[in-house]
PDB file with one MODEL, atoms N, CA, C and O in Angstrom:
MODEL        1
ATOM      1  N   UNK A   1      82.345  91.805  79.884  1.00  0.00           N
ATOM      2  CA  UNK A   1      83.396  90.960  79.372  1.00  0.00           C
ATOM      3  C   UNK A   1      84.728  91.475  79.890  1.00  0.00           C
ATOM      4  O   UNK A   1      84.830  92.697  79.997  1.00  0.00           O
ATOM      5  N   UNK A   2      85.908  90.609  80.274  1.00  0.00           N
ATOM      6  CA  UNK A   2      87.240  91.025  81.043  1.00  0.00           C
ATOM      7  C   UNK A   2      88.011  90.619  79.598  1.00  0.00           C
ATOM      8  O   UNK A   2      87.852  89.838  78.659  1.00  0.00           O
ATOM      9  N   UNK A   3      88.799  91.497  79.970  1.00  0.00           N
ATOM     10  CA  UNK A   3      90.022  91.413  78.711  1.00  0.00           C
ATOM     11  C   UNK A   3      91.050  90.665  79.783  1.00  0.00           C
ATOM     12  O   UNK A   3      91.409  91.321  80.761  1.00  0.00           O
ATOM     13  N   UNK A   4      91.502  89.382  79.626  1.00  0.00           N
ATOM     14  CA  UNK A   4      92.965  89.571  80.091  1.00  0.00           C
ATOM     15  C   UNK A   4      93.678  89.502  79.075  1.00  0.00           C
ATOM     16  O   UNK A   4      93.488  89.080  77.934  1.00  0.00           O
ATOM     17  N   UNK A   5      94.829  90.126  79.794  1.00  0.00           N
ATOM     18  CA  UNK A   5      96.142  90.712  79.574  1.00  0.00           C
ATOM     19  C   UNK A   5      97.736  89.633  80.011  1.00  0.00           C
ATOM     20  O   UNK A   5      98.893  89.725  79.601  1.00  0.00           O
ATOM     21  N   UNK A   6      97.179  88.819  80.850  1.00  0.00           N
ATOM     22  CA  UNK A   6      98.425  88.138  81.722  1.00  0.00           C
ATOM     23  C   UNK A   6      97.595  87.053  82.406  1.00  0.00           C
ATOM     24  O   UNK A   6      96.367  86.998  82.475  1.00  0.00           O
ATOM     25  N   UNK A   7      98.770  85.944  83.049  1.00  0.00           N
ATOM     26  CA  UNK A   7      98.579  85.329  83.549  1.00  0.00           C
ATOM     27  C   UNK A   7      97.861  85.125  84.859  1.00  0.00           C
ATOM     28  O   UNK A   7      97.142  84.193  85.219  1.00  0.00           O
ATOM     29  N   UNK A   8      98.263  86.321  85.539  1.00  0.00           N
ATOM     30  CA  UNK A   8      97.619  86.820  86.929  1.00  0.00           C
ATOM     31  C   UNK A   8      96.143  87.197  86.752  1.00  0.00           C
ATOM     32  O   UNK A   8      95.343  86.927  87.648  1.00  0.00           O
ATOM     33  N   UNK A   9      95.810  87.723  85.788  1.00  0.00           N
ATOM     34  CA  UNK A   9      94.230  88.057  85.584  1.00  0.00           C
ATOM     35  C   UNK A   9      93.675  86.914  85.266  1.00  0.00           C
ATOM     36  O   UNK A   9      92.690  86.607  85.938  1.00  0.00           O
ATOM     37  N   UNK A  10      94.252  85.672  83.854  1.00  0.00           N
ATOM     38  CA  UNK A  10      92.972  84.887  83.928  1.00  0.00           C
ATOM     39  C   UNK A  10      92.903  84.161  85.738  1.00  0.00           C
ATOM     40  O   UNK A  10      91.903  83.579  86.156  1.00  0.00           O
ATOM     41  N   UNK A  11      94.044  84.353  86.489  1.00  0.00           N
ATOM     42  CA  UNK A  11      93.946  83.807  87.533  1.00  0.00           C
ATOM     43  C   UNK A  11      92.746  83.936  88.191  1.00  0.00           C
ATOM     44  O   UNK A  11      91.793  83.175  88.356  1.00  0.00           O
ATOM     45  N   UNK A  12      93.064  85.376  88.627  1.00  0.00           N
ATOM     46  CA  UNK A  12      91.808  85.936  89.936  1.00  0.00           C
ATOM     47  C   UNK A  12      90.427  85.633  88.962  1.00  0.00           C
ATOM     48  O   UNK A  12      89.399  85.484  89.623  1.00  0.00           O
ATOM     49  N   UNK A  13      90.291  85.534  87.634  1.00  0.00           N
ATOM     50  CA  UNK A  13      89.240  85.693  87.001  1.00  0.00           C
ATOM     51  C   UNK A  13      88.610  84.466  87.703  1.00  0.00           C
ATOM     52  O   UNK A  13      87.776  84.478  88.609  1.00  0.00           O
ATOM     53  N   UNK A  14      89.249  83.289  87.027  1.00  0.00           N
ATOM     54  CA  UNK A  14      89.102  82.280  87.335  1.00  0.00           C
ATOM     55  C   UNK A  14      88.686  81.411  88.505  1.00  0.00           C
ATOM     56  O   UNK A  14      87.888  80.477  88.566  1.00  0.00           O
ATOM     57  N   UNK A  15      89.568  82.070  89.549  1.00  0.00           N
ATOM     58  CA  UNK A  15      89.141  82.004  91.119  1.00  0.00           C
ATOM     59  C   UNK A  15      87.909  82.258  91.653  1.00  0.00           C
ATOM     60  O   UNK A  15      87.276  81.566  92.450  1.00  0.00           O
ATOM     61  N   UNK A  16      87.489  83.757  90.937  1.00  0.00           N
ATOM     62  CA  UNK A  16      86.408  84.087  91.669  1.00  0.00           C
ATOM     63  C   UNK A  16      85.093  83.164  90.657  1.00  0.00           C
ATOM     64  O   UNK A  16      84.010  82.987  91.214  1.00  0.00           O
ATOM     65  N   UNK A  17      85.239  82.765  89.580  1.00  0.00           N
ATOM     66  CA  UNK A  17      84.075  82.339  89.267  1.00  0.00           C
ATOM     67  C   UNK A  17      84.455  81.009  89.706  1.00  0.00           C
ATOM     68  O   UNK A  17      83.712  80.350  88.978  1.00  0.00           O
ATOM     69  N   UNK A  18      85.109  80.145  90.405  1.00  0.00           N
ATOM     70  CA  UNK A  18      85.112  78.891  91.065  1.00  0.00           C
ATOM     71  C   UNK A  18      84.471  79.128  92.385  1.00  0.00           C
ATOM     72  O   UNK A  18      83.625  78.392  92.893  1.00  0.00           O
ATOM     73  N   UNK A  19      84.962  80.244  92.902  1.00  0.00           N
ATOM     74  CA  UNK A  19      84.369  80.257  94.315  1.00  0.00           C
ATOM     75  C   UNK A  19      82.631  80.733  94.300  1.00  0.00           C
ATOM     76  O   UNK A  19      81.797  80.553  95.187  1.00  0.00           O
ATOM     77  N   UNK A  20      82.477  81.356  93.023  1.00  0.00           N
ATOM     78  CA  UNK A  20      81.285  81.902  92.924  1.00  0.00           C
ATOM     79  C   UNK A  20      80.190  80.548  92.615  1.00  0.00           C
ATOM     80  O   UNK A  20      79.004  80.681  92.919  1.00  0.00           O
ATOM     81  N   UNK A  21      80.615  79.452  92.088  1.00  0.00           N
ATOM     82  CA  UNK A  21      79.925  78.293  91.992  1.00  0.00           C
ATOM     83  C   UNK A  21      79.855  77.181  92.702  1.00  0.00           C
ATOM     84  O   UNK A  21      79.383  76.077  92.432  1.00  0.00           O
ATOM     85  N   UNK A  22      80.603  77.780  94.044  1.00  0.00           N
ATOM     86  CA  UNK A  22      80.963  77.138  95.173  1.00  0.00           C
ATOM     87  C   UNK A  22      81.418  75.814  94.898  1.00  0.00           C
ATOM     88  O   UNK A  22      80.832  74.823  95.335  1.00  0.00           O
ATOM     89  N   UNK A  23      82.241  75.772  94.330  1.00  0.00           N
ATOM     90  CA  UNK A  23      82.807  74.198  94.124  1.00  0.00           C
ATOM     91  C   UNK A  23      84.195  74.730  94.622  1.00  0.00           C
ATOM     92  O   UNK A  23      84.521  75.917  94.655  1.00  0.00           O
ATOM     93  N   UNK A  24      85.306  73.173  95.177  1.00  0.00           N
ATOM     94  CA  UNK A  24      85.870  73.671  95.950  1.00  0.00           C
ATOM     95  C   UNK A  24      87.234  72.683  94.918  1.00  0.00           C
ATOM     96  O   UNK A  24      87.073  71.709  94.182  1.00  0.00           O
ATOM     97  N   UNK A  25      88.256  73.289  95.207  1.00  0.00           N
ATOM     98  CA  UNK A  25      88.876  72.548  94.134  1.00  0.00           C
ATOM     99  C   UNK A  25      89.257  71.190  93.867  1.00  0.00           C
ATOM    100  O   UNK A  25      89.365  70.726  92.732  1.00  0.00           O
ATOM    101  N   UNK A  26      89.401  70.739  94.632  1.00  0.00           N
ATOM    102  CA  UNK A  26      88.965  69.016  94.382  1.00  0.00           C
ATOM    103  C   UNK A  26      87.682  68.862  93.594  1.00  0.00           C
ATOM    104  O   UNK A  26      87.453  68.071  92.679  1.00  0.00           O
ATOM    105  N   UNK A  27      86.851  69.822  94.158  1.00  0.00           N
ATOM    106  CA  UNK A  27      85.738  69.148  93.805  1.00  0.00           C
ATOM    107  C   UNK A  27      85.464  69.490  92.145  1.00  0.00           C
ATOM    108  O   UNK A  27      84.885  68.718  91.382  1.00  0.00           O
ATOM    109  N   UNK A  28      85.976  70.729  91.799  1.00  0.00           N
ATOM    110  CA  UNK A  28      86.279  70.639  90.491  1.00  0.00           C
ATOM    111  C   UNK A  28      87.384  69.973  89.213  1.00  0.00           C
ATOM    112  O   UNK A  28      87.203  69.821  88.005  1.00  0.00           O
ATOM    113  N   UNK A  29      88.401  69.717  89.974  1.00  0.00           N
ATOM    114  CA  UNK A  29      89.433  68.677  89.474  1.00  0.00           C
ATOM    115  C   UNK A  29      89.146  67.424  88.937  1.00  0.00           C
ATOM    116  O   UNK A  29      89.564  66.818  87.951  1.00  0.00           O
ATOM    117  N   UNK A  30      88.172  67.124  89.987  1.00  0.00           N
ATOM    118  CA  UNK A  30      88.094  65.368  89.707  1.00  0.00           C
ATOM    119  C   UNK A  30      87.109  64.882  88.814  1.00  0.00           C
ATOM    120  O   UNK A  30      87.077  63.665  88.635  1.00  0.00           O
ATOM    121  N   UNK A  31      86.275  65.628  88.201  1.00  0.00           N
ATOM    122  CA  UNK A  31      85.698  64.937  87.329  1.00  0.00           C
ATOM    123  C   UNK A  31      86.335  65.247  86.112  1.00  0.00           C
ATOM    124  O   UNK A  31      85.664  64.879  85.148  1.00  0.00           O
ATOM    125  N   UNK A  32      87.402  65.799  85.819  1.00  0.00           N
ATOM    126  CA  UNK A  32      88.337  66.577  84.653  1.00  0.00           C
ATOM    127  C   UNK A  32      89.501  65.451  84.877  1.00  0.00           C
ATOM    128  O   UNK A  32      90.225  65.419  83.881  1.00  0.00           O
ATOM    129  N   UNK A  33      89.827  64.691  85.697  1.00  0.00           N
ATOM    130  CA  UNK A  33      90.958  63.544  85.592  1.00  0.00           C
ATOM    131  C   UNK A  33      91.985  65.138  86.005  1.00  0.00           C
ATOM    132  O   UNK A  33      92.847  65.333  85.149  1.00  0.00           O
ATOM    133  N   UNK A  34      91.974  65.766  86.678  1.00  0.00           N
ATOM    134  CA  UNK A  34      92.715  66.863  87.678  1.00  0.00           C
ATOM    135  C   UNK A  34      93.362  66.638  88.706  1.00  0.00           C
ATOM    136  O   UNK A  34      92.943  65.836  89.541  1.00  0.00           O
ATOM    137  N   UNK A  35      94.550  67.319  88.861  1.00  0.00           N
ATOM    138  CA  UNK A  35      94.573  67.168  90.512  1.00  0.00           C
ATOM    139  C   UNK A  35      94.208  68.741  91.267  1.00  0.00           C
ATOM    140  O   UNK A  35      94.309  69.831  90.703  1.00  0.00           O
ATOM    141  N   UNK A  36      93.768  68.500  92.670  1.00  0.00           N
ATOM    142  CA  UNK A  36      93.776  69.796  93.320  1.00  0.00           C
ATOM    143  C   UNK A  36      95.038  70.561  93.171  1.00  0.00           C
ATOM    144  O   UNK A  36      94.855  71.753  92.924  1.00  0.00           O
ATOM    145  N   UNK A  37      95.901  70.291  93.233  1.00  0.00           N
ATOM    146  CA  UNK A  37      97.284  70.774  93.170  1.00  0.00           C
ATOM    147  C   UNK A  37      97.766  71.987  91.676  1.00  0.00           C
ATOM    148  O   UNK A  37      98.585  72.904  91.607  1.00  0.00           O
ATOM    149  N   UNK A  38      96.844  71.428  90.727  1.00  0.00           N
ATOM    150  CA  UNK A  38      97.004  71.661  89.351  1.00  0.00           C
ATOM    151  C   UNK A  38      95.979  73.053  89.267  1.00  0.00           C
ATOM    152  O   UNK A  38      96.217  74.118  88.698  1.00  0.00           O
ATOM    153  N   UNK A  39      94.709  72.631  90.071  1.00  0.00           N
ATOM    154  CA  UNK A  39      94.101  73.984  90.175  1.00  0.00           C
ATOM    155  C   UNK A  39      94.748  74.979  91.358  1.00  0.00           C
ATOM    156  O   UNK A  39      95.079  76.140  91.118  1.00  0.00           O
ATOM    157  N   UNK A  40      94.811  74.666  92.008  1.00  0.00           N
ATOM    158  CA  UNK A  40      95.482  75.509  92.827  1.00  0.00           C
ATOM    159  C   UNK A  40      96.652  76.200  92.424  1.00  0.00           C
ATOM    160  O   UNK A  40      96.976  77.178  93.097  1.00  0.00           O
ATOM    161  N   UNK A  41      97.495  75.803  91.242  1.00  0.00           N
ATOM    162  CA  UNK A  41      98.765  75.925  90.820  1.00  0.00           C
ATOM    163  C   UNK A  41      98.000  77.362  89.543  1.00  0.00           C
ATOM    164  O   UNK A  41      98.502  78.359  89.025  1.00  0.00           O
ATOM    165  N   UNK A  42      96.492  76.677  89.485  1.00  0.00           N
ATOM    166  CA  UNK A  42      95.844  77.625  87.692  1.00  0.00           C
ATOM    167  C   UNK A  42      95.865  78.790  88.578  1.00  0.00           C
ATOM    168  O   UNK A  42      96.428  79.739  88.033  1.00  0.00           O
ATOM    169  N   UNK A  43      95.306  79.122  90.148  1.00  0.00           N
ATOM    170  CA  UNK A  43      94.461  80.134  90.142  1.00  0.00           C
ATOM    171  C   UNK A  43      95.790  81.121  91.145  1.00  0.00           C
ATOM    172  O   UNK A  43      95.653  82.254  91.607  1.00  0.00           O
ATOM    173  N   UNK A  44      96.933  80.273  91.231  1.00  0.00           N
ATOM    174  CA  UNK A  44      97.916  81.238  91.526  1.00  0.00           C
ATOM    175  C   UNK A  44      98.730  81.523  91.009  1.00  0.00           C
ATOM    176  O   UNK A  44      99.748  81.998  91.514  1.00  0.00           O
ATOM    177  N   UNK A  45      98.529  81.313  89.784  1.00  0.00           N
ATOM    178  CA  UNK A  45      99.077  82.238  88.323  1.00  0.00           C
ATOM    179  C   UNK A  45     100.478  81.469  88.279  1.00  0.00           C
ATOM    180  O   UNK A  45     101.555  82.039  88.105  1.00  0.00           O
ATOM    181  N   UNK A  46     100.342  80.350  88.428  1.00  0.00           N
ATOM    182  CA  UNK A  46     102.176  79.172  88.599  1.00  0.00           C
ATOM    183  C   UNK A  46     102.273  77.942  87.664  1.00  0.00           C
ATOM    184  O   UNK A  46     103.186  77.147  87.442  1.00  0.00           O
ATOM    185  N   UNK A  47     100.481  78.116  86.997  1.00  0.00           N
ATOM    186  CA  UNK A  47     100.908  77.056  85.796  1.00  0.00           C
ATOM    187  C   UNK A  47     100.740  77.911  84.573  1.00  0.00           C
ATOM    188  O   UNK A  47     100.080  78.854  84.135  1.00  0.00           O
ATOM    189  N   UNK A  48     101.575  77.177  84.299  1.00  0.00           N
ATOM    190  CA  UNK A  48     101.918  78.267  82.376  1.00  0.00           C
ATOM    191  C   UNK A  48     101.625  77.520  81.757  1.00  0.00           C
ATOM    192  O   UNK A  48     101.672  77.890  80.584  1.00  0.00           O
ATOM    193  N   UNK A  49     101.164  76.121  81.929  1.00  0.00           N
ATOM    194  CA  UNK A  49     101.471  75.163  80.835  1.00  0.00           C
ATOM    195  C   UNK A  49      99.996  74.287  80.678  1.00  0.00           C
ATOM    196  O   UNK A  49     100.017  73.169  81.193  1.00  0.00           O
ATOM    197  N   UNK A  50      99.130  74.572  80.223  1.00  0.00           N
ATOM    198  CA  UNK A  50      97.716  73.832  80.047  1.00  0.00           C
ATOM    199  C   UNK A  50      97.410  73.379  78.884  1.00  0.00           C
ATOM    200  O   UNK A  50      97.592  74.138  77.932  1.00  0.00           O
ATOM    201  N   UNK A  51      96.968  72.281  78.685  1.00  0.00           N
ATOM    202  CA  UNK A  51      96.345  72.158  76.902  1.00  0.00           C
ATOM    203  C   UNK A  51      94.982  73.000  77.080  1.00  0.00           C
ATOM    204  O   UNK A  51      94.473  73.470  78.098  1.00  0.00           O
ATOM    205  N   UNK A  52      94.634  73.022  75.949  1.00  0.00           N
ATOM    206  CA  UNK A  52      93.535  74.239  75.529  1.00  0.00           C
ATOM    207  C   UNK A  52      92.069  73.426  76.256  1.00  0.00           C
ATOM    208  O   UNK A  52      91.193  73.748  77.059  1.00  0.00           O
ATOM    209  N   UNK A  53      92.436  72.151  75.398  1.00  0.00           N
ATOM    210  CA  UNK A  53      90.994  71.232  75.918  1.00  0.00           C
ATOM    211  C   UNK A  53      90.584  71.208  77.628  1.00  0.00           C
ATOM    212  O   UNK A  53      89.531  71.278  78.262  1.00  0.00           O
ATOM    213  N   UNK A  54      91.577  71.112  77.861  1.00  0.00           N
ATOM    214  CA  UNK A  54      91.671  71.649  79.419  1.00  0.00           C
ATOM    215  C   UNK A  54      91.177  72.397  79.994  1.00  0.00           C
ATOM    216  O   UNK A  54      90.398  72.273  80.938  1.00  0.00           O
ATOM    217  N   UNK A  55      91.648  73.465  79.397  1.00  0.00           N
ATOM    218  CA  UNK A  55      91.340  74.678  79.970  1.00  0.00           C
ATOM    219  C   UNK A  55      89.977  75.450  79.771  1.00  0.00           C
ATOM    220  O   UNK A  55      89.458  76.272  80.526  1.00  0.00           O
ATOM    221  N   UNK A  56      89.392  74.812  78.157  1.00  0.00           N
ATOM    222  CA  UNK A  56      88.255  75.149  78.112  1.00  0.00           C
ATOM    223  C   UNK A  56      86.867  74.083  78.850  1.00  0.00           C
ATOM    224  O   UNK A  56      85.652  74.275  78.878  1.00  0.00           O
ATOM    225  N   UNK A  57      87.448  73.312  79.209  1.00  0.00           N
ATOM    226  CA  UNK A  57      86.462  72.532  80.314  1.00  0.00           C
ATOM    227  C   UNK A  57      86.774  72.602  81.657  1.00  0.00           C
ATOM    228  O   UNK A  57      86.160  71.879  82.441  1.00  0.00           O
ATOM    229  N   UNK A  58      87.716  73.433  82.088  1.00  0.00           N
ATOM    230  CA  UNK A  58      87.730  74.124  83.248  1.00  0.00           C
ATOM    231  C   UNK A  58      86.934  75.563  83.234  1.00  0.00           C
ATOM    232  O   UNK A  58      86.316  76.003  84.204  1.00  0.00           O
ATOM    233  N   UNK A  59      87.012  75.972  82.440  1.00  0.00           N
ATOM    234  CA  UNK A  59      86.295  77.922  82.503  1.00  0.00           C
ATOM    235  C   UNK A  59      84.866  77.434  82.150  1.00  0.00           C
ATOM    236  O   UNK A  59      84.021  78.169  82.661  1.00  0.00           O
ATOM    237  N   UNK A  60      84.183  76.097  81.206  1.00  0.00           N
ATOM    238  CA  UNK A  60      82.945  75.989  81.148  1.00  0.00           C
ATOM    239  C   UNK A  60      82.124  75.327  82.671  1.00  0.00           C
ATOM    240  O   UNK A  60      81.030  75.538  83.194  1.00  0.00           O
ATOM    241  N   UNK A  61      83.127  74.579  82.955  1.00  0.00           N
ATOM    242  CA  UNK A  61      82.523  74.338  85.041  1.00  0.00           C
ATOM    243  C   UNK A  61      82.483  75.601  85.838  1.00  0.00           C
ATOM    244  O   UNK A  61      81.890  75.524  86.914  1.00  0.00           O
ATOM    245  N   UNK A  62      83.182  77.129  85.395  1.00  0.00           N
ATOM    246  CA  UNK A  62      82.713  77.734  86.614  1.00  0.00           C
ATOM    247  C   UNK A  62      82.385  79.145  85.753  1.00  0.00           C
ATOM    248  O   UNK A  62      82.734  80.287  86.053  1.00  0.00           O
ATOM    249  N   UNK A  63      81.628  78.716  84.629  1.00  0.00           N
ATOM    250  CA  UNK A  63      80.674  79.512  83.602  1.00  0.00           C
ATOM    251  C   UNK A  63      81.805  80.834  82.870  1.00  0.00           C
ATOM    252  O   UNK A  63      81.760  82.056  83.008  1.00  0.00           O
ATOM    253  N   UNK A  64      82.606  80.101  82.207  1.00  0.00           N
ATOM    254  CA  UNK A  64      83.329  81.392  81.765  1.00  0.00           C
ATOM    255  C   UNK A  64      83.545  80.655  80.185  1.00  0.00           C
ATOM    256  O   UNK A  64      83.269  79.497  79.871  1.00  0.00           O
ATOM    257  N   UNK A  65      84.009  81.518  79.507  1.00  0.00           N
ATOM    258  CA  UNK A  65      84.294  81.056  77.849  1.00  0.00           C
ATOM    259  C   UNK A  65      85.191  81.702  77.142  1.00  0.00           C
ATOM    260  O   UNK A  65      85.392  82.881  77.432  1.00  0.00           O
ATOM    261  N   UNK A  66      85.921  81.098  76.077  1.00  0.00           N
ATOM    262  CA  UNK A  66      87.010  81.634  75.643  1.00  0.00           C
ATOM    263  C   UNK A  66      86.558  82.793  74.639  1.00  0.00           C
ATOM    264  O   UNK A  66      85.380  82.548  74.379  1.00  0.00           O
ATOM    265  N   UNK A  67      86.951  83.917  73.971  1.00  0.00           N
ATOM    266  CA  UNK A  67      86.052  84.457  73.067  1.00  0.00           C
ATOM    267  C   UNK A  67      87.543  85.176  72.046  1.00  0.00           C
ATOM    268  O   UNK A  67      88.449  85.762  72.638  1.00  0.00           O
ATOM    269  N   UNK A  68      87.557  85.036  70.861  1.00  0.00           N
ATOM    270  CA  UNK A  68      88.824  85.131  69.719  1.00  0.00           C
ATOM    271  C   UNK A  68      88.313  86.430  69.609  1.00  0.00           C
ATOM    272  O   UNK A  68      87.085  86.487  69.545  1.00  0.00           O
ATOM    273  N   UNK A  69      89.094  87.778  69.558  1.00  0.00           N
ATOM    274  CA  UNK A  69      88.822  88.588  68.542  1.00  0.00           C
ATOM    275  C   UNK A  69      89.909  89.722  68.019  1.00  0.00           C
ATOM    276  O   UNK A  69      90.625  90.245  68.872  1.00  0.00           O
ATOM    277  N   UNK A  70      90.022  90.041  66.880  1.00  0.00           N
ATOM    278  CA  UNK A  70      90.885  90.767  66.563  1.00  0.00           C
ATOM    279  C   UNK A  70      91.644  91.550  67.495  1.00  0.00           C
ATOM    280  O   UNK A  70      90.957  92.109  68.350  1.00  0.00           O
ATOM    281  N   UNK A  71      92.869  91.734  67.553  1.00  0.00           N
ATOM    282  CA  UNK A  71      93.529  92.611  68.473  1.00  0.00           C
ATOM    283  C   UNK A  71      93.348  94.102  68.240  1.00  0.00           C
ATOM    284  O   UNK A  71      93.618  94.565  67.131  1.00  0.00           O
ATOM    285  N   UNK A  72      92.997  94.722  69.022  1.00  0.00           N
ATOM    286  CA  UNK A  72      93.030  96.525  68.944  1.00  0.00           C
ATOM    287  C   UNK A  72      94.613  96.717  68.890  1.00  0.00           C
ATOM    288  O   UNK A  72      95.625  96.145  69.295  1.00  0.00           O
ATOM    289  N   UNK A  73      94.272  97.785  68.202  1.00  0.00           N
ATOM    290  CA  UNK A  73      95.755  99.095  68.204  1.00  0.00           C
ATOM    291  C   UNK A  73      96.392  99.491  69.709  1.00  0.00           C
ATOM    292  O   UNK A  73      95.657  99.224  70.660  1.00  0.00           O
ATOM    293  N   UNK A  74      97.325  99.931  69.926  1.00  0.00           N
ATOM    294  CA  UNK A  74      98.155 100.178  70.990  1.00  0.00           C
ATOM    295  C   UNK A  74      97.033 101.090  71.517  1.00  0.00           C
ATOM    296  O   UNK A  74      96.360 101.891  70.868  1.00  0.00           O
ATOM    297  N   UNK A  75      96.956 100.729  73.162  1.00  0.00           N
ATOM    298  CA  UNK A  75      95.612 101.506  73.577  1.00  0.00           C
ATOM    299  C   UNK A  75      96.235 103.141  74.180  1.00  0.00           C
ATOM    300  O   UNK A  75      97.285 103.370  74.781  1.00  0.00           O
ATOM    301  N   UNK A  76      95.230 104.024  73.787  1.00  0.00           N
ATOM    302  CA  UNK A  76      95.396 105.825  73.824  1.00  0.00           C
ATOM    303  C   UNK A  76      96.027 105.847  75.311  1.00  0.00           C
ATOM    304  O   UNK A  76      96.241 104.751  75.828  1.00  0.00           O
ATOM    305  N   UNK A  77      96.365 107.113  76.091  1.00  0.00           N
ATOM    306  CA  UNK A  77      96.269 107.417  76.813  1.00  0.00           C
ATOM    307  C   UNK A  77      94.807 107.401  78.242  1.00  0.00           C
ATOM    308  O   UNK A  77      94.672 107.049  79.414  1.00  0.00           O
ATOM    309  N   UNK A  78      93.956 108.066  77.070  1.00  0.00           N
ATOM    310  CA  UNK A  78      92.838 107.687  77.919  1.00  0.00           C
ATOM    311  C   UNK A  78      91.815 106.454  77.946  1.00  0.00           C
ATOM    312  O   UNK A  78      90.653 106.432  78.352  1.00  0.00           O
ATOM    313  N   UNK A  79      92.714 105.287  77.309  1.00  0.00           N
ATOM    314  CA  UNK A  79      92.373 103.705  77.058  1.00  0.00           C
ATOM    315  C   UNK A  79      92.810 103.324  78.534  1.00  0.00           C
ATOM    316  O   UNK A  79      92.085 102.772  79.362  1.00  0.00           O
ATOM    317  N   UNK A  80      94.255 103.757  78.731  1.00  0.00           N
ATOM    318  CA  UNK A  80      95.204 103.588  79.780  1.00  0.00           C
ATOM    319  C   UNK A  80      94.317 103.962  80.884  1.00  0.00           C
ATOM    320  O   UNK A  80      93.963 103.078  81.664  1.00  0.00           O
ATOM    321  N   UNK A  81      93.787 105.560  81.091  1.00  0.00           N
ATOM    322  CA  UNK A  81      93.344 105.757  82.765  1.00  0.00           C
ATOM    323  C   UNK A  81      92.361 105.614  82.544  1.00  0.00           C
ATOM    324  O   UNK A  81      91.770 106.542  83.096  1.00  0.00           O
ATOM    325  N   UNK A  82      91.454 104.811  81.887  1.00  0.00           N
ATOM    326  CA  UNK A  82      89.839 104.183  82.352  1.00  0.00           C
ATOM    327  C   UNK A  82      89.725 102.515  82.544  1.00  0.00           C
ATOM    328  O   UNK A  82      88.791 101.805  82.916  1.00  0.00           O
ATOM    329  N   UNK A  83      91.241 102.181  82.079  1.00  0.00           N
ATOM    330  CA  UNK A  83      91.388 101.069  82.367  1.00  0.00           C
ATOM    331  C   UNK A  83      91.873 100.533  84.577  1.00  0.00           C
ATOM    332  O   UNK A  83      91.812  99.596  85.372  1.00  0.00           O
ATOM    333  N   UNK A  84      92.303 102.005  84.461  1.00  0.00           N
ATOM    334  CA  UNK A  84      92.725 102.154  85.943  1.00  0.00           C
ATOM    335  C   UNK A  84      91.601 102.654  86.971  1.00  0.00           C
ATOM    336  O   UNK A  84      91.510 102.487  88.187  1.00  0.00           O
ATOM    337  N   UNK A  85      90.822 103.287  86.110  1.00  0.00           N
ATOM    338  CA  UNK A  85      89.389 103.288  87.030  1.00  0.00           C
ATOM    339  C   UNK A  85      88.639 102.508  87.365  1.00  0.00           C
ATOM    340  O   UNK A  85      87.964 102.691  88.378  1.00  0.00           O
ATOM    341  N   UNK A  86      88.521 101.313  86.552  1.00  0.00           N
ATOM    342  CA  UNK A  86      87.921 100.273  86.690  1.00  0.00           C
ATOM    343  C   UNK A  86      88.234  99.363  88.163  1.00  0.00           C
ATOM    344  O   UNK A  86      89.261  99.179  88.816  1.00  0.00           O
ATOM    345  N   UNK A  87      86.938  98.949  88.304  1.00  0.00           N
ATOM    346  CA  UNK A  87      87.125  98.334  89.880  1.00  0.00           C
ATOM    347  C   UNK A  87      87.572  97.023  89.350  1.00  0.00           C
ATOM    348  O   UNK A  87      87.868  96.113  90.123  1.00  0.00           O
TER     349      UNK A  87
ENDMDL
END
């Protein structure tokens, strides 16, 4: 499971599981009443502005899901450098 943090992460997240389902962005846009432009705009971290319904029938086309859960405490020091180890 990926924690994001920012806009730039759900990006690349997002990207790679589009490219990983080989759909190409038109080709995922258009059955969502999308434009290519709009995905292209999601996965280079330049739209800020999505309704939810949206967005959760975009992450269920390239197998991803939203998941709620309590926020953790300010993360330790060594929260910090294993978060930086991570590939």
């Amino acid at each position: 499971m990926s924690v994001i943090t920012s806009l730039a992460d759900l990006a690349t997240l997002f990207k790679q599981a589009r490219q990983k389902t080989g759909l190409s962005q038109a080709q995922l846009a258009e059955p969502l009443g999308m434009s290519r432009a709009t995905i292209s705009a999601i996965e280079g971290g330049r739209c800020e502005e999505i309704g939810f319904a949206k967005l959760v029938a975009l992450l269920e086309r390239v197998g991803l899901e939203i998941t709620i859960a309590p926020r953790k405490g300010r993360p330790t020091i060594d929260d910090l450098r294993a978060e930086r180890r991570r590939p």
